[in-house]
C-alpha positions in Angstrom: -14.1 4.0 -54.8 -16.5 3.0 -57.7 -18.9 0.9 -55.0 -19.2 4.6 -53.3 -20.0 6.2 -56.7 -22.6 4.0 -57.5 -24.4 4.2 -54.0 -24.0 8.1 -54.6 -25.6 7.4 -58.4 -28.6 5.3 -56.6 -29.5 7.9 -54.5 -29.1 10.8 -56.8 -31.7 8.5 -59.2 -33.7 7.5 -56.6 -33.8 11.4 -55.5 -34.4 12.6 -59.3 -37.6 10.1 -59.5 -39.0 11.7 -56.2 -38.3 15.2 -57.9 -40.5 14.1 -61.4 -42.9 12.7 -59.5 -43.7 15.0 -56.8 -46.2 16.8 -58.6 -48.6 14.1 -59.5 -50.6 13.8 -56.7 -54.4 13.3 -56.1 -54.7 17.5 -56.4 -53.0 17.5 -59.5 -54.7 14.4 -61.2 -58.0 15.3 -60.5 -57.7 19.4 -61.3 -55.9 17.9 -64.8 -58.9 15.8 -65.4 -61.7 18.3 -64.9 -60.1 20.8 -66.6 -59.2 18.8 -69.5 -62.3 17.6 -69.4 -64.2 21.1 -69.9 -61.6 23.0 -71.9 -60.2 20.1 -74.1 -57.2 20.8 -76.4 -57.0 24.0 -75.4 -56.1 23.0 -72.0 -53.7 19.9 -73.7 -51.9 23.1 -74.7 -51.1 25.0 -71.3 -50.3 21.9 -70.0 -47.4 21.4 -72.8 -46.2 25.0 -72.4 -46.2 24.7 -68.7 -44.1 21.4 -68.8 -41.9 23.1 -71.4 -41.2 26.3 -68.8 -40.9 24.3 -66.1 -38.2 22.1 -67.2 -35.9 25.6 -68.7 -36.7 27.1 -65.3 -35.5 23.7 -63.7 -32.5 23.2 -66.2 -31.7 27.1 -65.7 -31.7 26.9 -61.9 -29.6 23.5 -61.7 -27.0 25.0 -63.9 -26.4 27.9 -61.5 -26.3 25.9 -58.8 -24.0 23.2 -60.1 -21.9 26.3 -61.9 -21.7 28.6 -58.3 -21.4 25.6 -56.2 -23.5 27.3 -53.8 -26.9 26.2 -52.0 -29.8 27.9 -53.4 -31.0 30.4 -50.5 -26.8 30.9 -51.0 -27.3 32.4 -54.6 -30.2 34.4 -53.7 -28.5 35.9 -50.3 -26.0 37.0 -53.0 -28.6 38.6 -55.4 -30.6 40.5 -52.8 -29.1 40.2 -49.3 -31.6 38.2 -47.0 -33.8 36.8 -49.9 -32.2 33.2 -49.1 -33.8 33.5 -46.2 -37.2 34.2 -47.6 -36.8 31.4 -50.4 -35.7 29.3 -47.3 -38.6 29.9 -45.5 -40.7 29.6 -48.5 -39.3 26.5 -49.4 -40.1 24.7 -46.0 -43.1 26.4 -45.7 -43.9 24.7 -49.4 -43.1 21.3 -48.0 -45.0 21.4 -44.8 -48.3 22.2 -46.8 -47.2 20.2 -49.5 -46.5 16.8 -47.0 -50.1 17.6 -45.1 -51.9 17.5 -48.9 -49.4 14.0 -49.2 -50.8 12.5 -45.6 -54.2 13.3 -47.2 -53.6 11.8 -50.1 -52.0 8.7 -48.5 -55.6 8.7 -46.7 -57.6 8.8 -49.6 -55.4 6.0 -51.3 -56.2 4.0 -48.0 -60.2 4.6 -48.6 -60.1 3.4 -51.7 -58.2 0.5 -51.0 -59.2 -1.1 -48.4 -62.2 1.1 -47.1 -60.7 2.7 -44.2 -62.6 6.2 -43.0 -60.4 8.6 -43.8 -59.1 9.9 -40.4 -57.9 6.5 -39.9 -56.2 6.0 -43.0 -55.0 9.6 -42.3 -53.1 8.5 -38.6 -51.8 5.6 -40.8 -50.2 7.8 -43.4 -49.1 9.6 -40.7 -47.5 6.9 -38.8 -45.9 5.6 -41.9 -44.7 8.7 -43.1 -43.2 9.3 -39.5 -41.6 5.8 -39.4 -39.8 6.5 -42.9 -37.8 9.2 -40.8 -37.2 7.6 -37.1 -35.7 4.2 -38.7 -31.7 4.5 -38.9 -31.2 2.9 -42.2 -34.5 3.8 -43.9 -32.2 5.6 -46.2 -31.5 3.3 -49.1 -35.0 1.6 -48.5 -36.6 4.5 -49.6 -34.0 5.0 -52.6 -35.3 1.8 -53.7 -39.0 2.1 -53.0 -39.2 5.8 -54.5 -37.2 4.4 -57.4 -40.2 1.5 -57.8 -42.9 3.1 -57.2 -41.5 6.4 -59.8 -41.5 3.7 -62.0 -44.8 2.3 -61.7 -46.4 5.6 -61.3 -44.8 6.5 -64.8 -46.0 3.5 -66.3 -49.8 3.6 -65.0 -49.8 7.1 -66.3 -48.5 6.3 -69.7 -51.1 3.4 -69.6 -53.6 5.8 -69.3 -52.7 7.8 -72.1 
């Protein structure tokens, strides 16, 4: 019973290190660092707030959701009858143009690299991102590899600082 609770624990951590580092993508760093750039503490400041609001709204949400026991879309059909739907919608619609800024990204990390034009390093990202989902047991890989690289992406960035 405890080997299942700590698989369950694993992926829960590996899943809360995709969650906190979602956001910091090749958008987000470089907006950060123009802005910061031309508006200096001022800007240190709405970033603080914003990371302070986001994590009540976050705490807030997760505590109805863990109270009700009820999926998210669940809670808001509740509020406002067919607003799960919307959030739904809005959710996956989210992710899709969200994932198509990440296959970018992935593209632009591959010119960098190793100098591939960037509809090449594009298909790769693609491919890659595509594997990730058609492999049976790619499961607990990416667990570990999400866990890994949340880490080293934490550390660079505290580096940086």
């Amino acid at each position: 019973m405890s080997g299942e609770k700590k698989k369950g624990g694993g992926a829960l951590l590996g899943a809360a290190f995709l969650m906190v580092t979602s956001a910091i993508g090749p958008g987000f760093l470089t907006q950060t660092a123009t802005f910061t750039g031309t508006q200096k503490a001022s800007f240190g400041f709405v970033i603080l707030v914003s990371i302070i609001l986001a994590a009540i709204a976050q705490i807030n949400i997760w505590r109805v959701l863990c109270v009700t026991g009820y999926r998210g879309q669940d809670v808001a059909n509740k509020l406002l009858p067919g607003l799960g739907y919307f959030v739904a919608f809005m959710v996956a619609l989210g992710g899709l143009v969200f994932n198509i800024g990440n296959v970018g990204g992935g593209a632009l990390g591959f010119n960098v690299l190793l100098g591939l034009p960037n509809s090449v390093g594009c298909a790769l990202a693609a491919i890659i991102a595509i594997a990730v989902f058609v492999v049976k047991n790619a499961k607990s890989a990416m667990d570990t590899l999400v866990k890994v690289l949340g880490g080293i992406m934490i550390v660079v960035i505290f580096a940086i600082m």
